[in-house]
C-alpha positions in Angstrom: 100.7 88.0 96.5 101.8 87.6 92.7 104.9 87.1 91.5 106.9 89.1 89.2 107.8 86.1 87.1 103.8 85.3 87.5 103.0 89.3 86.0 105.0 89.3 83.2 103.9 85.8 82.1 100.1 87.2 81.6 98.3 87.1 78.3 96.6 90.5 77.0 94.4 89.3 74.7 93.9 91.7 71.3 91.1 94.0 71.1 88.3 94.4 68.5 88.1 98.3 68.4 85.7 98.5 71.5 86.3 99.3 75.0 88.3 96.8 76.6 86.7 95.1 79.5 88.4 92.4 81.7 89.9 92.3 85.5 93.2 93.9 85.9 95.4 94.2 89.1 97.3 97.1 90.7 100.7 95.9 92.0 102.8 96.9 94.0 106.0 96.5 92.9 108.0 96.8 96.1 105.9 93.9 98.1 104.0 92.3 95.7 100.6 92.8 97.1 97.7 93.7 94.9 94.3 94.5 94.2 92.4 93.3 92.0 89.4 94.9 89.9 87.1 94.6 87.0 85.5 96.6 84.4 86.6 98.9 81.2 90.4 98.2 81.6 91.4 101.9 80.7 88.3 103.8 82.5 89.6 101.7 85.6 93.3 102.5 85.6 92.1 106.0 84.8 90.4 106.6 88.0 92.1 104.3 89.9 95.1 106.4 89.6 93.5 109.8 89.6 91.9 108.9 92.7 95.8 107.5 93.9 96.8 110.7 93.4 94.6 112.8 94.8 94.8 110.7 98.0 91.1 110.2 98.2 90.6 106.1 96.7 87.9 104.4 98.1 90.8 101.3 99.6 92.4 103.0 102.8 94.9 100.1 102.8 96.4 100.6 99.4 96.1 104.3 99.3 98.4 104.4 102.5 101.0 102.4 101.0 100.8 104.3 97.7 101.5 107.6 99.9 104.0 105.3 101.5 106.0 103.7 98.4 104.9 106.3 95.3 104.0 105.9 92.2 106.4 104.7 90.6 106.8 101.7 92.3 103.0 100.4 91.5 101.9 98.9 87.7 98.7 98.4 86.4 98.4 95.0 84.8 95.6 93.7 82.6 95.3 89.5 83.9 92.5 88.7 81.8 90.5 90.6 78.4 86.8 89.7 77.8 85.1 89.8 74.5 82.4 92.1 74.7 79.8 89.2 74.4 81.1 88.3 77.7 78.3 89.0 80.2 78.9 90.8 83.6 78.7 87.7 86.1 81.0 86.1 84.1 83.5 88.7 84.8 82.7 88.7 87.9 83.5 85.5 88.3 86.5 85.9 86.8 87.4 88.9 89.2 86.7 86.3 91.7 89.1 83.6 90.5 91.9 85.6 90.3 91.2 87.4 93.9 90.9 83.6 95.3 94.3 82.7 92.9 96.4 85.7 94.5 95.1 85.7 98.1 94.0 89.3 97.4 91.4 89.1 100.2 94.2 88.6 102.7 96.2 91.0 104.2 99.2 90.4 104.2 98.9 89.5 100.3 96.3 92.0 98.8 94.5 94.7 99.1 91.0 93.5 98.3 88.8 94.0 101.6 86.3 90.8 100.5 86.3 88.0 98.9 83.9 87.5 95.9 82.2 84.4 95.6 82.2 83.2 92.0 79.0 81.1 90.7 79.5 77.8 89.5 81.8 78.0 86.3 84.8 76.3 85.5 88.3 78.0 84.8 90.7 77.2 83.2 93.9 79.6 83.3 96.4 79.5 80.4 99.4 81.6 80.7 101.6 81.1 78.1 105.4 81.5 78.2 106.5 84.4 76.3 
């Protein structure tokens, strides 16, 4: 589970003019469970909620409580931007930091259906206050 306080206390990092690639979660606003994800930040909210909508996304347990709770009460937020030297099994591993950070895996916090096990890097998070 993330806090709201937690949420809006997240960096987004600026862009360079390419596609934007880091892990984002989708949170839901009325518990705070999430799910967390990786890839091109956009394409990824893009299907994510196109597939929401249409009632057909791949994650049973938060597609039932998207039927349940709507829309509306779900944001898309981006936890962490990559530069696009950034290789994949770093963000990966980043994916995997912030699943193990929010207790995504478990149920009654996330709705991740496996943990990811990171390789061996070193994080260090910075939030910032805003």
């Amino acid at each position: 589970m993330i806090s709201q306080k937690a949420i809006n206390k997240v960096i987004a990092f600026p862009s360079r003019g390419r596609a934007k690639i880091g892990v984002f979660a989708i949170v839901n606003c009325i518990n705070k469970k999430v799910f967390i994800g990786s890839g091109d930040l956009q394409r990824r909210k893009t299907t994510n909620w196109s597939l929401l909508r249409a009632g057909k996304h791949h994650n049973q347990k938060l597609q039932k409580e998207w039927n349940e709770f709507k829309e509306e009460h779900f944001k898309f937020v981006t936890l962490f931007e990559a530069s696009s030297s950034d290789d994949m099994e770093f963000l990966n591993d980043c994916e995997a930091y912030w699943i193990s950070l929010t207790n995504a895996a478990e149920l009654q916090h996330g709705y991740n259906t496996y943990k990811k096990t990171p390789t061996k890097r070193d994080f260090i998070l910075r939030i910032e206050p805003m």
